[in-house]
C-alpha positions, 0 to 999 in steps of 0.5 A: 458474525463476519466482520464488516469492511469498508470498501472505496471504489468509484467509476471516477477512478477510472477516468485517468486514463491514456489511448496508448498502451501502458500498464497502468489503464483502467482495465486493471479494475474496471471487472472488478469494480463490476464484480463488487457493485454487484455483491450485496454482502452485509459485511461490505459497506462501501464508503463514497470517497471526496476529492482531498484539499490542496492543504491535505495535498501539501501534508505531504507534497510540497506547494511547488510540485503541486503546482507542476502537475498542474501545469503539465496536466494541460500540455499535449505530451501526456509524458512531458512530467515523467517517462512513466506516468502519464499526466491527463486533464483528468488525472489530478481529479483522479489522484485527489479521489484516491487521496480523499476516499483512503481519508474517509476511510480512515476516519471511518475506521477511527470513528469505530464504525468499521473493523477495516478498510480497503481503498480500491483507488488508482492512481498508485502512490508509493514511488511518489515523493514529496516533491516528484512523481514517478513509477505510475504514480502522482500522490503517495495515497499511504503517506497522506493517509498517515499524515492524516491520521497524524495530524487529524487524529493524533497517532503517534505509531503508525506501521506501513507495510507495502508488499507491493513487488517494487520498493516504497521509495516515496513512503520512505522518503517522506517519513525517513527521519521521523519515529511517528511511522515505522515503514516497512517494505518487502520487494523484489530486488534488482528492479524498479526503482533500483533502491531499498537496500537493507542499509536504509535504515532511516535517518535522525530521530527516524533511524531504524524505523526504516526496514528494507527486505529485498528479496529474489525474484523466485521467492514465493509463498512459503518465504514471503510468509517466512520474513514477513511473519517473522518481522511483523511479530517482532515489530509490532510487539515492539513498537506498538503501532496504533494503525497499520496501514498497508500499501497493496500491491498485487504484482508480486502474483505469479501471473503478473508479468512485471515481476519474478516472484512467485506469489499465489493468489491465497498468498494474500489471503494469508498474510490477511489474516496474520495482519488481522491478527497483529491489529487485534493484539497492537491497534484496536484493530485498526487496519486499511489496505490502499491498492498500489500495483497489480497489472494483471487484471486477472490475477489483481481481482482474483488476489484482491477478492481473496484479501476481501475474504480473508477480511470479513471472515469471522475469525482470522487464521494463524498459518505455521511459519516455516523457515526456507534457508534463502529466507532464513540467512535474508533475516539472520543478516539483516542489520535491523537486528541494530533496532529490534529484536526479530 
């Protein structure tokens, strides 16, 4: 029997929007939301999301930045917040929709009527920090979700892993000083937002629940597959999280234009099943995936299709770890080696 997955996708997430050209638009997944109403698969179950509470909001966010947005929603320069994200009378619905379906999600998944979870939402989140939005992003979908599961379900072990081409620099603000959430991202070096060194390592009673992995741009399967399995094996032996929660960004693809890494669409299958396999052994599967870049249309529903495969086959594969010398001296050199044995 295939696993059942849990999907939150909504025709209203297409409604942020802007007339004038930019990367972020809702043609990133108008087809696919298409391609999905159409599918009648009993191992999908799509889960109606709900605008989250300004109070949820503000688990994260602070009071005043809220009240930012909502004073730059209604000016007649869509750009006046920030060069980057466009702000639209409709945009703060939007971003709590997204906030609010990764919530459902959750508590779906905690109430055990869901193996896992996928949150087809945009706005993205992960550059968005708790007093600033910025990079295409308005609230930190990922940070919320685990603020949520922190203080409505009482987990005190949540691992983020963002793969999404460009640093998670919100996610590790938010959590930079706290051991509650070990974040953990992987990206390209050298491009926006210009930070994730692997000298952040987090702060006070968070240090070294920070992990970095810039990697160069022409790294492709083979070695993201590398670090990342090699990693997650170690971390999640080691800290023992209760929920992985995964910020998907599909823009590391080959196709996609805004990057130089070389990752091919069965790559996210992969990396599917070896975090599959880590949920089984550390979470009691517990396992949500919320959508962040990916800007080729194209190449986003061909990669995001291929993660809902590789979510609702029957068992998980477990692919051979290769090492490639790039690769190889990114993790030997690595002074997580302070924090965790990898």
């Amino acid at each position: 029997m295939s696993s059942q997955l849990g999907l939150v996708f909504d025709n209203r997430y297409l409604h942020h929007s802007i007339p004038t050209p930019s990367s972020e638009n809702p043609e990133r997944v108008r087809s696919l939301y298409n391609h999905l109403q159409q599918q009648n698969k009993t191992s999908l179950r799509h889960i109606a999301p709900r605008e989250a509470l300004n109070s949820e909001i503000c688990m994260a966010h602070s009071p005043f930045y809220v009240k930012q947005l909502r004073e730059h929603v209604v000016k007649a320069d869509p750009y006046s917040y920030d060069r980057d994200t466009y702000l639209m009378e409709d945009s703060l619905p939007t971003a709590r929709l997204a906030a609010g379906g990764c919530f459902n999600l959750a508590d779906t998944i905690m109430a055990g009527e869901l193996d896992y979870g996928f949150a087809l939402v945009r706005p993205p989140g992960h550059h968005a920090t708790g007093g600033r939005g910025m990079g295409f992003c308005i609230f930190n979908n990922i940070a919320l979700t685990a603020e949520y599961l922190r203080r409505q379900h009482g987990l005190r072990r949540i691992l983020i892993l963002d793969f999404d081409v460009h640093h998670a620099n919100g996610t590790q603000e938010i959590f930079y000083d706290t051991n509650e959430v070990l974040v953990c991202s992987i990206h390209q070096s050298g491009i926006f937002p210009f930070s994730g060194f692997p000298e952040e390592l987090g702060s006070e009673e968070g240090l070294g629940y920070t992990v970095n992995i810039p990697v160069h741009a022409q790294f492709g399967d083979s070695e993201y597959t590398y670090l990342l399995g090699r990693l997650l094996q170690g971390l999640v032996e080691q800290y023992l999280p209760q929920f992985i929660l995964v910020s998907a960004g599909f823009d590391g693809h080959i196709d996609d234009t805004i990057s130089g890494t070389l990752l091919s669409t069965e790559w996210f299958g992969l990396i599917t099943h070896i975090l599959r396999r880590h949920a089984s052994e550390s979470s009691e599967n517990h396992l949500l995936y919320i959508m962040e870049g990916g800007y080729n249309p194209i190449s986003l529903e061909a990669s995001v299709l291929s993660t809902i495969d590789a979510l609702t086959q029957k068992e998980f594969i477990c692919p051979g770890i290769f090492p490639t010398p790039r690769a190889d001296k990114i993790l030997h050199s690595h002074p997580l080696h302070r924090y965790w044995t990898i």
